[in-house]
TIVO-302155 format. One record per atom (N, C-alpha, C): residue in one letter; x negated, y, z. Coordinates in steps of 0.05 Angstrom, whole numbers, plus 5000, padded with zeros to 4 digits. Each point is the difference from the previous one (the first is absolute). Example, Ala and Ser with C-alpha at 12.3 -4.5 7.8 and 13.67 -1.06 7.14 Angstrom:
<sites>
A473648865156/A501850245000/A498250245000/S500750214986/S498450245001/S501550225014/
</sites>
This chain:
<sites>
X668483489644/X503049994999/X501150134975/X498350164987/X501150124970/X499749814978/X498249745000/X500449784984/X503449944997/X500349984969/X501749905003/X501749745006/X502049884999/X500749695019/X499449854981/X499149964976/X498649814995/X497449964990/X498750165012/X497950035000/X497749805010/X501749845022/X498949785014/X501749774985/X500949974968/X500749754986/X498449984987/X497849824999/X498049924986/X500450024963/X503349935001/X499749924965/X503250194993/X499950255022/X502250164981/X502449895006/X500549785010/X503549884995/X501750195017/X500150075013/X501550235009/X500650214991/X498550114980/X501250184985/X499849984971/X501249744998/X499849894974/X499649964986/X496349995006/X498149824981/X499450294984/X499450295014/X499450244985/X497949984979/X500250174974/X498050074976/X499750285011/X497149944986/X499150304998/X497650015008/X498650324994/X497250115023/X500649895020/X501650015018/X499050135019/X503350175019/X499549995036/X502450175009/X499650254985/X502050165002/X500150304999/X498250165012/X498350124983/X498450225014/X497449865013/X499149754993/X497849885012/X497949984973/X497049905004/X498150024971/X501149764985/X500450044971/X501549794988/X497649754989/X501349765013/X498749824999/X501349814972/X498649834990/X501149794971/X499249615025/X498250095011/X500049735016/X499250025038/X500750285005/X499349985028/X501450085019/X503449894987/X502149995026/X501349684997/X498449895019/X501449634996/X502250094995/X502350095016/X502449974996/X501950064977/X497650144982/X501050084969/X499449744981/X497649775015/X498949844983/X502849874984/X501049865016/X502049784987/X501850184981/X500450155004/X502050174981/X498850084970/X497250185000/X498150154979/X499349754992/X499849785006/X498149724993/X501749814980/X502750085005/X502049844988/X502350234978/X498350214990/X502250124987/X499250365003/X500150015024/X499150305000/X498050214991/X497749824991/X497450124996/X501450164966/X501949864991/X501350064979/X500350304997/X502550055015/X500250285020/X498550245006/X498549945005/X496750154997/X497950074989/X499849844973/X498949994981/X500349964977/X499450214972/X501149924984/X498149714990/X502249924971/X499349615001/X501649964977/X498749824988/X501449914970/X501749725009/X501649954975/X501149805018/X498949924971/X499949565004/X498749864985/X502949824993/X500849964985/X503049874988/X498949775002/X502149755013/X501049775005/X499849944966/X499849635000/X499849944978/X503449874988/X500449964973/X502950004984/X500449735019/X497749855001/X500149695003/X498249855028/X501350085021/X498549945024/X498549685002/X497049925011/X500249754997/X501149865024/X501149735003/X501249905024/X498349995024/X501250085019/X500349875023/X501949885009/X499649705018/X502249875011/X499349975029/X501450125015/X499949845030/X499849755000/X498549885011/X499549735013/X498849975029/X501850125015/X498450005025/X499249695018/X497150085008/X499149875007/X499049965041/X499649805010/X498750215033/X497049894993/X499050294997/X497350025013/X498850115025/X499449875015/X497750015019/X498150145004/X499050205016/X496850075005/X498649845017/X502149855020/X499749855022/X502149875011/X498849865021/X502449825000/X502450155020/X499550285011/X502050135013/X501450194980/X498350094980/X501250264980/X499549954976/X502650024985/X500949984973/X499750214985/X500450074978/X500350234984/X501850245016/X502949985014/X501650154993/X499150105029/X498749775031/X499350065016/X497650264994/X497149924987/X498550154988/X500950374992/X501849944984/X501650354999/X501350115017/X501249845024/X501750145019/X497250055024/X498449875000/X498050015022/X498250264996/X499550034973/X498550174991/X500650284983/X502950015001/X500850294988/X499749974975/X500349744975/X499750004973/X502450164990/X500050224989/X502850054984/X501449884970/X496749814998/X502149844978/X497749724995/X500749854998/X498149765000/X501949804980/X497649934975/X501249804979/X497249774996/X501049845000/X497549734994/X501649894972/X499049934982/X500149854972/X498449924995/X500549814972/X498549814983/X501149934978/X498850004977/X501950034971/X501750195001/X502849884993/X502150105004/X502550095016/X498549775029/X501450045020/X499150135027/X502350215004/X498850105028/X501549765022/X497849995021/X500949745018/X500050295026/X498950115007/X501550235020/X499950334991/X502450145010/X501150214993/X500650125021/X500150305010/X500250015023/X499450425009/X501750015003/X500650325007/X501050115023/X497850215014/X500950035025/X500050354998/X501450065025/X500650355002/X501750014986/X502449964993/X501850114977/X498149964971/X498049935004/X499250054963/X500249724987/X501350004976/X500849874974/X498149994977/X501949794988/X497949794976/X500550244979/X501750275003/X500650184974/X498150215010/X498750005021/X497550225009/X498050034996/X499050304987/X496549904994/X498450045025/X498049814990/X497950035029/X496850094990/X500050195016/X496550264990/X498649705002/X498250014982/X497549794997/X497750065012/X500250314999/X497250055015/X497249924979/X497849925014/X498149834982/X500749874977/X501249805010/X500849854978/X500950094969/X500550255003/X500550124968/X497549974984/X497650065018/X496949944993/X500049754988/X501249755006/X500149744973/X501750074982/X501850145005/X502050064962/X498250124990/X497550215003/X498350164990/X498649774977/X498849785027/X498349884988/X501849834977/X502249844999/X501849864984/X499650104974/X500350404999/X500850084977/X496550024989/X497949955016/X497550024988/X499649794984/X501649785010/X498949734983/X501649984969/X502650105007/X501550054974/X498850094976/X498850385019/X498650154981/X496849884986/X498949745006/X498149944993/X501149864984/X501749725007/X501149844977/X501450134970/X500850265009/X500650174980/X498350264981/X496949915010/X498250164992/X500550315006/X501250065014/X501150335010/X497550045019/X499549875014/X497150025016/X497849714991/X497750124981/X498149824994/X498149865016/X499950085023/X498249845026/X500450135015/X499549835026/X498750045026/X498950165012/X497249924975/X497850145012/X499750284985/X501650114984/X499550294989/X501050225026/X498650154992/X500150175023/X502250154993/X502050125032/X501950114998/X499850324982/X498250204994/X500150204978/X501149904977/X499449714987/X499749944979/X503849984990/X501649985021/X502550094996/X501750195012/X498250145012/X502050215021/X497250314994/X500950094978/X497850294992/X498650195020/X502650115011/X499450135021/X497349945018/X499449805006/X498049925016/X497749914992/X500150164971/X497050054992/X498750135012/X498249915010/X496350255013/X502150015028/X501849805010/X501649995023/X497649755019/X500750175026/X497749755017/X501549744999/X502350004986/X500849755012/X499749784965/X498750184988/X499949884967/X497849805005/X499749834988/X498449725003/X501149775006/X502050145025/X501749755016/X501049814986/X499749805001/X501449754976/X503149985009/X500949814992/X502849985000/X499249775029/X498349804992/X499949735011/X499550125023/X498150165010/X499850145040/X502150115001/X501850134991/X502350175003/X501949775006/X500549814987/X501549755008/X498849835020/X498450005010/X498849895018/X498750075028/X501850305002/X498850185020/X497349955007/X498050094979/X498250045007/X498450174971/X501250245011/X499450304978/X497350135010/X499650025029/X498750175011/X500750195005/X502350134997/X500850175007/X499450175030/X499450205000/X499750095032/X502950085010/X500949865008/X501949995017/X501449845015/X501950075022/X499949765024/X502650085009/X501849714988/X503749995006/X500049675013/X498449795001/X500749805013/X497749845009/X500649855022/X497449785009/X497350245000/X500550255017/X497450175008/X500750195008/X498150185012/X500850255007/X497250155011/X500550294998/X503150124997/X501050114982/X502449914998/X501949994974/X500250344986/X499049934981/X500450274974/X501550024976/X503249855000/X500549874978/X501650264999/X501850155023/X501550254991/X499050264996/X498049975007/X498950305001/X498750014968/X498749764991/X498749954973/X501750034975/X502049725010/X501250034972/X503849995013/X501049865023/X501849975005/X502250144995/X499650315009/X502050234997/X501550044981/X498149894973/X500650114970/X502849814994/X499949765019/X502149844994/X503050085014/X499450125018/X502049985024/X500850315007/X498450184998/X500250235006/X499750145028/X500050245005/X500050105033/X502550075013/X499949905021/X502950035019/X500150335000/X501950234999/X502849885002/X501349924978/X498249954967/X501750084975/X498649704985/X499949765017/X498249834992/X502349914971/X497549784985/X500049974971/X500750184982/X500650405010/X499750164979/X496749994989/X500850084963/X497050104998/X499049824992/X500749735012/X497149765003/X499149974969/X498049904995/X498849994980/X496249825003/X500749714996/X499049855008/X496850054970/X500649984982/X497850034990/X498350215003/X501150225007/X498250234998/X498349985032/X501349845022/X498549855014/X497449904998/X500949844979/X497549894985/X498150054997/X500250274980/X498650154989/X498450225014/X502250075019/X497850185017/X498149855028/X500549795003/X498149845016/X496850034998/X498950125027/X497850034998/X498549985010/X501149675006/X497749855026/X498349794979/X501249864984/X498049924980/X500149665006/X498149864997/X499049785001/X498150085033/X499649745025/X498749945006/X497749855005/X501449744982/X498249854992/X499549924973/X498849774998/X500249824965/X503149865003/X501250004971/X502549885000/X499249644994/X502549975015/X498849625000/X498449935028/X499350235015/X498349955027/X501549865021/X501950155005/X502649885028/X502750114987/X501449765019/X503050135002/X501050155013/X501350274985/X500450235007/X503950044995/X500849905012/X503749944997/X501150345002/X500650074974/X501050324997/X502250064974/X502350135013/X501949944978/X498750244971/X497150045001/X499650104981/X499249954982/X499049675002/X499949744978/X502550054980/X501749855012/X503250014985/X500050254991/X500250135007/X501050334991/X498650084972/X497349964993/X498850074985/X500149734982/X500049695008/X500749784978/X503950034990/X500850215016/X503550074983/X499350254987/X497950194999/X499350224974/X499449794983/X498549754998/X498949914980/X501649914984/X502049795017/X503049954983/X501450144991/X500350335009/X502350094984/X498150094980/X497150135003/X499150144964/X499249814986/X500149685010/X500549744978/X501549954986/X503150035017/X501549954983/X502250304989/X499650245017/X501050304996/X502749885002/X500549915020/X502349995019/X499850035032/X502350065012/X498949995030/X499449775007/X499649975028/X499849705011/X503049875003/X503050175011/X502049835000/X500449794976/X499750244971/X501649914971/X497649774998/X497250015002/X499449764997/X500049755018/X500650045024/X501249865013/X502649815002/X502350184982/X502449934993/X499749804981/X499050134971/X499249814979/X498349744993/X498450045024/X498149775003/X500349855020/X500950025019/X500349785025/X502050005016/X502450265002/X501850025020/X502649864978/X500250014981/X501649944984/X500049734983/X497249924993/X499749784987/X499849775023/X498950015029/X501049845023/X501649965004/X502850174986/X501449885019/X502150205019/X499750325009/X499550005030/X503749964990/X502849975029/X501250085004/X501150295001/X498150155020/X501150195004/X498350234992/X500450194998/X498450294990/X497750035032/X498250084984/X497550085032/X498650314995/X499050015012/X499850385000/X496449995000/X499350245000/X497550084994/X499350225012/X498450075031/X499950284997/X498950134992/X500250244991/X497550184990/X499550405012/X497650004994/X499450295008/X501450174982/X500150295009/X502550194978/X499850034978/X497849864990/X499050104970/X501349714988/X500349735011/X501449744992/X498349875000/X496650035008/X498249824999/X501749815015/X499249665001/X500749835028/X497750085020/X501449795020/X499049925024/X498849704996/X497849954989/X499349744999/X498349935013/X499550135016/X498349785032/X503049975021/X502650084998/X502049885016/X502350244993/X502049884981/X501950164988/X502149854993/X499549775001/X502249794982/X502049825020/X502950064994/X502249945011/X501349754990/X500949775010/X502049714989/X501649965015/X502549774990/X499949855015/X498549745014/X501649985017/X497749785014/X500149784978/X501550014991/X501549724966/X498050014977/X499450275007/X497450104969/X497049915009/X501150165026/X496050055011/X500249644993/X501849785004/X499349685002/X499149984978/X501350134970/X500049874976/X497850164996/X497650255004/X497349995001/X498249805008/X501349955025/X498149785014/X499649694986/X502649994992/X500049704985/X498250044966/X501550204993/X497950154977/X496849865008/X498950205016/X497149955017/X499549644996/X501949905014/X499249705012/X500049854978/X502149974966/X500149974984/X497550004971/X498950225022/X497450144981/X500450124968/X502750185015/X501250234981/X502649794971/X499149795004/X502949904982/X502750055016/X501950054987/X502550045015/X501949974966/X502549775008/X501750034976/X499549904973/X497349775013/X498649894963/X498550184995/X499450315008/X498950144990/X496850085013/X498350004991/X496650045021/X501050404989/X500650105025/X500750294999/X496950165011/X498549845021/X498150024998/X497349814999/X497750064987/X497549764989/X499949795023/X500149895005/X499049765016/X496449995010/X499850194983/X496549954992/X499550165028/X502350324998/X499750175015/X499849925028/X502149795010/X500249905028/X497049835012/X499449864979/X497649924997/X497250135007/X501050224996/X497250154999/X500950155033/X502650024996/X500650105035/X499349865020/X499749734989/X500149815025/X496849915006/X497950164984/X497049925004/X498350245011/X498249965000/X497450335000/X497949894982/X498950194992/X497349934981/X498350115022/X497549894991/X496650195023/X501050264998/X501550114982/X499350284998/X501650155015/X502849815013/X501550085011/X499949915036/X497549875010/X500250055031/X501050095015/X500350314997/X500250205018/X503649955007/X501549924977/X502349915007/X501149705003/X498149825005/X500949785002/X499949815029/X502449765000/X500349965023/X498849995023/X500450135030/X498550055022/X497550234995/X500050084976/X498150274996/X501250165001/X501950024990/X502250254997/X501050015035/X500349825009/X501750025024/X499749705007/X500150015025/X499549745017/X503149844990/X498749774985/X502849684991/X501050144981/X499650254985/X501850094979/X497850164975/X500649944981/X498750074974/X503050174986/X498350144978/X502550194986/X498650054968/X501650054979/X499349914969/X503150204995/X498750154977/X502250134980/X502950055023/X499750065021/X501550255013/X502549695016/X498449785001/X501149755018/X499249925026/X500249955019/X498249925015/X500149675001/X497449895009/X499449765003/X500349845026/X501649755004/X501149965033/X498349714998/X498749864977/X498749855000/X496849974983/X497949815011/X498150064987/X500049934968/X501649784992/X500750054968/X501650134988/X500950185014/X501250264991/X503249844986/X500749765012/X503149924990/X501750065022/X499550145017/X502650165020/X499150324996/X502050114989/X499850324996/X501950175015/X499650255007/X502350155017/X499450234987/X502750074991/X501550295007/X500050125020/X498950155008/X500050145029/X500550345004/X501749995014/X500650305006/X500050115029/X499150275002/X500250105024/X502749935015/X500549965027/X501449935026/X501249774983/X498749795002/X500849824990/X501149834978/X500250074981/X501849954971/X497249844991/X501149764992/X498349784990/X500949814980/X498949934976/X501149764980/X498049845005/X499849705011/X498649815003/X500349814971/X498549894986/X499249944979/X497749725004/X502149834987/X497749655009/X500649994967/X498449974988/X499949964976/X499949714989/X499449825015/X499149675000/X503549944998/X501350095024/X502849845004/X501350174974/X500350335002/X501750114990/X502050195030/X498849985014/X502150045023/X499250355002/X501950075007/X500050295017/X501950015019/X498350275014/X501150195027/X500350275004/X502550064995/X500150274998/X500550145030/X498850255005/X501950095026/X500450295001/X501550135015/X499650255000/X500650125032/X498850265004/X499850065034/X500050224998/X500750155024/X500750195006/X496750065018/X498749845003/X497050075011/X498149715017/X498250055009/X498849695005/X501149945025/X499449735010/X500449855021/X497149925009/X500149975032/X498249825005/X500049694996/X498349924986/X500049674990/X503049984976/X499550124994/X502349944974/X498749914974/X496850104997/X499349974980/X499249674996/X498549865028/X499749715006/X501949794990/X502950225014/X502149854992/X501249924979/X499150194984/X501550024960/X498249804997/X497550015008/X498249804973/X500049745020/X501949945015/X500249675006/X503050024995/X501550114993/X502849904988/X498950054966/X497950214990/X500249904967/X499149745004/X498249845016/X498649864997/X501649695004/X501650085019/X502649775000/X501449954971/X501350264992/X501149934977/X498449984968/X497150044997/X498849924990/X500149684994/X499549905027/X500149655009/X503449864991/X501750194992/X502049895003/X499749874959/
</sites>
């Protein structure tokens, strides 16, 4: 009876879609009060953490409504699909036109939405940049070779290419295993301890003092840990001795295109959050996706290699351990993408409680969505409505 009355609203609307930890005086949570989801997911995480913001470009590229009806089935449509399933924002496009648009809970086309995972492909985006731009010379050089510190470090050897391909070896366990060691290892450094969470934090020295090591050979299995990203965004900033936003801004948030300004979070020292830190609108997260499906031209301009998508969309022998149905049953993953088909031409953006960019590279089509957390059979359902409007 001391719960408070909305405590039994699944998504907050009763008390108005709250930000934050957490009630008053309870352990402060960043994702484990649903009823904070929809609110922290769409804006609030802002609030909580400090975060760079990434400036909107002088010269947005178009989008035009062209709505279209797509189908998952012959009972449910697109807009059915979001009201059935709690989408708080669902956009389908192609080229230039979005054919559905679509915002639920009070949230708007001027709102950012947490990406979650998915920041893990802007990681990889700006890797392909930094190759086409010689700032990072390969793949295969091992991560010491640009990040000092982790000289005579157990994690020195690690290539770039297992670090992009979750499969470092790393000893540690945040997804698909258990039991899970991802906060006690490295997590905290990002997020901090309740009651004074993200004071202090300080994600590299995380790093550094890690001293579980390697369990296995790198390249052996897929090992899905936001400490891939984390350590391939040291590599980018002592590549180019900028943070990750400013090269972010200069290289892909701005030369795409975006509309609107998107945020970045980071630990107190300004490192990012690049296994899930990065904020859009649902209008931007599209014009990544189309980016993606385009195979990085946008505007007459190849912003990123083509070669790069190319190489996203294959495995070599050497890369098994992450390729389709090895990595995970029907799904393969490459340079911080995952794979939804066996020739690697459907790719996803994927983020925790749901946040997904669906990516058909053949048509050009995308699927954006965003959620306040999963559904049962929602996920069946997205990939037979992308798969409708793929056909369209």
């Amino acid at each position: 009876m001391a719960a408070p009355s909305w405590a039994w609203d699944t998504f907050g609307e009763k008390a108005g879609y709250p930000t934050g930890w957490g009630p008053a005086g309870a352990l402060q949570k960043w994702e484990g009060y649903p009823e904070y989801h929809l609110g922290n997911f769409s804006g609030g995480l802002e609030t909580m953490f400090a975060h760079q913001v990434i400036p909107a470009s002088a010269s947005p590229s178009t989008l035009t409504s062209a709505p279209r009806k797509i189908k998952a089935n012959f009972f449910m449509d697109a807009a059915d699909y979001a009201n059935k399933y709690n989408r708080t924002g669902l956009l389908i496009a192609r080229g230039s036109e979005i054919w559905h648009e679509q915002y639920r809970f009070n949230r708007s086309a001027e709102m950012r939405f947490f990406g979650w995972s998915m920041t893990k492909s802007v990681v990889g985006l700006l890797v392909g940049i930094a190759l086409d731009e010689g700032k990072l010379s390969a793949v295969d050089d091992p991560i010491e070779k640009y990040v000092s510190p982790l000289q005579g470090h157990s994690f020195s050897g690690i290539t770039l290419r297992n670090l992009l391909n979750m499969t470092s070896g790393i000893d540690i366990c945040e997804s698909f295993c258990s039991p899970s060691t991802g906060f006690e290892r490295y997590g905290y450094s990002q997020i901090g301890f309740s009651p004074r969470r993200s004071e202090g934090t300080d994600q590299r020295q995380g790093i550094l003092r890690f001293k579980w090591g390697s369990n296995e050979a790198q390249g052996a299995r897929f090992n899905y840990t936001d400490l891939c990203p984390v350590l391939v965004a040291w590599a980018l900033e002592s590549a180019y001795q900028q943070p990750l936003p400013v090269i972010a801004e200069h290289k892909l948030w701005q030369p795409m295109g975006a509309q609107s300004n998107a945020t970045w979070l980071t630990d107190s020292k300004g490192f990012t959050f690049s296994g899930a830190g990065f904020s859009a609108t649902l209008r931007d997260w599209a014009r990544l996706g189309l980016l993606v499906a385009k195979q990085g031209a946008v505007q007459g301009r190849q912003l990123v290699p083509s070669a790069w998508f190319q190489e996203t969309s294959q495995h070599s022998a050497s890369e098994r351990a992450a390729s389709y149905g090895v990595a995970r049953p029907q799904r393969g993953y490459k340079n911080f993408f995952w794979h939804h088909s066996a020739d690697g031409q459907m790719l996803r953006m994927a983020g925790n409680h749901a946040q997904n960019i669906l990516i058909d590279q053949r048509t050009g089509t995308v699927l954006i969505q965003t959620a306040a957390g999963y559904e049962n059979g929602a996920d069946e359902m997205m990939f037979a409505l992308f798969k409708a409007a793929c056909e369209v």
